[in-house]
N, C-alpha and C positions, 0 to 999 in steps of 0.2 A: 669332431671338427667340421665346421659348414665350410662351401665353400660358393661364396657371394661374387656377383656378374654388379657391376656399374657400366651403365652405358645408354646411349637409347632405344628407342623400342627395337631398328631395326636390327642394330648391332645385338641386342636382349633374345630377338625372338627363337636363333637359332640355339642358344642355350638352353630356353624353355623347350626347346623340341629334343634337345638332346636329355631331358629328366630333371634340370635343375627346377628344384620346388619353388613357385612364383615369390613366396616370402623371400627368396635368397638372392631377387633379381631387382634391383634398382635401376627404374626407368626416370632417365633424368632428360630433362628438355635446356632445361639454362644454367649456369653457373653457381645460383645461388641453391639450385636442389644439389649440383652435382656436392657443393662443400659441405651439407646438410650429408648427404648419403652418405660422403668418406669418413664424415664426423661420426655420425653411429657406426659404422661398421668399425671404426677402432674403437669403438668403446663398449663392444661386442667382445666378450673374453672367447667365446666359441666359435666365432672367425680364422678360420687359419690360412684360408688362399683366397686373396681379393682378383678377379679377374679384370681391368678394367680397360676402356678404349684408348688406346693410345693418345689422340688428341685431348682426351679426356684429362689424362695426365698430365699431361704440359699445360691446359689451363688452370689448377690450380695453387692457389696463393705459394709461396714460395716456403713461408713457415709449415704451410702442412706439408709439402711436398718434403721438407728434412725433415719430419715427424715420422713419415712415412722412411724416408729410408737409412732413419736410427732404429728403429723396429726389426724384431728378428719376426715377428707375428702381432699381425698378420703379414704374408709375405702378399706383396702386389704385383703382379705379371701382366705388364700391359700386351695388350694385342691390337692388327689392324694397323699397326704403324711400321717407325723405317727399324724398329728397336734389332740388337741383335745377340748372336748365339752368346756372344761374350756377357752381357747385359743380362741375360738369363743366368748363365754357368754362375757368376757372382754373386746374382741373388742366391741360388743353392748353396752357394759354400756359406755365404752371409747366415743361412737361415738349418742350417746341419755341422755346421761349422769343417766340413770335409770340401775337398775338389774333386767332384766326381770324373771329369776328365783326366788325370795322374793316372 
């Protein structure tokens, strides 16, 4: 399982510092890369945790945004925004089908 950064360079670059392999990082600058990026990464069967910019997510299109979260995988975890611990906890149960907090 990969695990791919969407975002731009600067939001990008501490990932790359942190070992993530350049292929697994999409540097996106306008809207129409960032729908291209989230477009391949689902269509990437070896995708399993999309990390992406918080504002990054709320600009895209509305259909792929319920594409993205009928999906148990790739699971998407924005970062950098107001997102919270609830929003998280859901995605896990959504994507192991457990509530890790119980």
């Amino acid at each position: 399982m990969k695990l791919v950064v969407i975002g731009d360079p600067d939001f990008n670059l501490g990932f790359g510092l942190g070992g993530i392999p350049t292929e697994n990082v999409y540097n996106v600058i306008n809207d129409e890369e960032l729908v291209d990026a989230v477009k391949k990464v689902l269509e990437d069967k070896d995708v399993g945790i999309v990390v992406i910019k918080q504002d990054y997510l709320e600009k895209l299109p509305l259909a792929l945004k319920r594409e993205i979260d009928e999906r148990v995988r790739p699971t998407f975890v924005s970062v950098g925004g107001t997102g919270s611990v609830e929003e998280l906890r859901n995605k896990i149960r959504k994507a192991i089908g457990v509530d890790l907090w119980k």
